[in-house]
N, C-alpha and C positions, 0 to 999 in steps of 0.2 A: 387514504390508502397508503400504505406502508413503504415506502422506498425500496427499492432492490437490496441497495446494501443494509437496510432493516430486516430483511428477509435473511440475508445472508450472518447478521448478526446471530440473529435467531435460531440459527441453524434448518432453516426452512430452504434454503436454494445453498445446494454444495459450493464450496470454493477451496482455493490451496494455499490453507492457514501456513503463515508463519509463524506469528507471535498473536498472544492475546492476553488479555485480563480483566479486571473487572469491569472497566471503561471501556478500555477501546480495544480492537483488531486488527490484523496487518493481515493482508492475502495479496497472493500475485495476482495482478491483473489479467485478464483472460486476452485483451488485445496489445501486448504491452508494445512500447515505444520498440524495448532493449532488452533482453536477457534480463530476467531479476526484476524488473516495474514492478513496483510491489503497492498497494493502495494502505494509507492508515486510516482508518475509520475511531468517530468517537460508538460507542452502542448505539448512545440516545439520538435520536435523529433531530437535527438540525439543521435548516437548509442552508444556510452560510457562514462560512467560520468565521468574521466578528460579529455575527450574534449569540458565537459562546457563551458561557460565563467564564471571566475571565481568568480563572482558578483551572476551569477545565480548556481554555486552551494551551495556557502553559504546560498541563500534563499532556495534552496531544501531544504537545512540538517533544514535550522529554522520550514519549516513547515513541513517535518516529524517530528521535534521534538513535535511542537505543537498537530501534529497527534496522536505521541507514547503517551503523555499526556493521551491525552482523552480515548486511547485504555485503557490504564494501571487504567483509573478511570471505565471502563466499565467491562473488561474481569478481571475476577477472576485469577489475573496469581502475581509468583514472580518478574517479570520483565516483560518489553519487550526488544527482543532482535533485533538487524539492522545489516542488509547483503545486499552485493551490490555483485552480481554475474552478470549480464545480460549476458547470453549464450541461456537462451529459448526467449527471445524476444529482434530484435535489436534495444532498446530503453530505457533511464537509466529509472532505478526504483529501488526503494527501497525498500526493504522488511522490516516491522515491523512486528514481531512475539513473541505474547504474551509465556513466556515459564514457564513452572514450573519445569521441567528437561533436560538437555543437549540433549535427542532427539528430542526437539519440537524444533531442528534447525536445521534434517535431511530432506532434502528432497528429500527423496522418501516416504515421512509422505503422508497420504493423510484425512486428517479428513472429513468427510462425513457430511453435512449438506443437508435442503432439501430450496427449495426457500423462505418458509417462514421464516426459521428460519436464512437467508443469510439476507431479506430483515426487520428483527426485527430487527437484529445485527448492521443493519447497521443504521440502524435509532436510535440506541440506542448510538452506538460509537458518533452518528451526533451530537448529544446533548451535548457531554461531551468533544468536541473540539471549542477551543477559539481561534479563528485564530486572 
């Protein structure tokens, strides 16, 4: 059965794309840490990232970096910060999360946003990434 974020890849379960391309996806997280949690996804589903192939992790890490970029020019934060945990979904992704203190990388965070204000975010990150 097909991972969530396969689904979402797919365009079968909505999300609030930032960046995408042939490979891989960027969307905001729906419970994010922080303002801006933005997930990177490869397409192909894989359920832990060193079982990449090694060619396509490197492109991950390029275009989260290009992601963290555009986050870091959008979201008012001291950094962004990048966690690779995948235990809630079995599929690599990456987390970038804008932080301006050591707990905006706990999570059990749950910053609260309403649809609008997911699907401004996201249109706004959109702008400010150069893939």
């Amino acid at each position: 059965m097909a991972t969530l974020f396969s689904q979402i890849a797919r365009g079968e379960v909505p999300c609030y794309k930032v960046a995408e391309n042939s490979q891989f996806l960027a969307f905001l997280d729906i419970r994010p840490n922080a303002k801006g949690h933005t997930l990177c996804i490869p397409k192909k589903e894989v359920d832990k990232i060193f079982d990449l192939e090694e060619e396509i992790y490197r492109e991950l890490m390029l275009f989260a970096r290009k992601v963290g970029i555009g986050l870091e020019k959008t979201v008012d934060c001291k950094r962004v910060g990048m966690a690779v945990v995948g235990l809630e979904v079995p599929h690599v992704h990456v987390h970038l999360i804008p932080l301006n203190k050591m707990s905006d990388m706990d999570f059990s965070n749950n910053y609260q946003m309403s649809e609008e204000e997911f699907q401004k975010l996201a249109d706004d990150i959109c702008e400010n990434v150069v893939l």
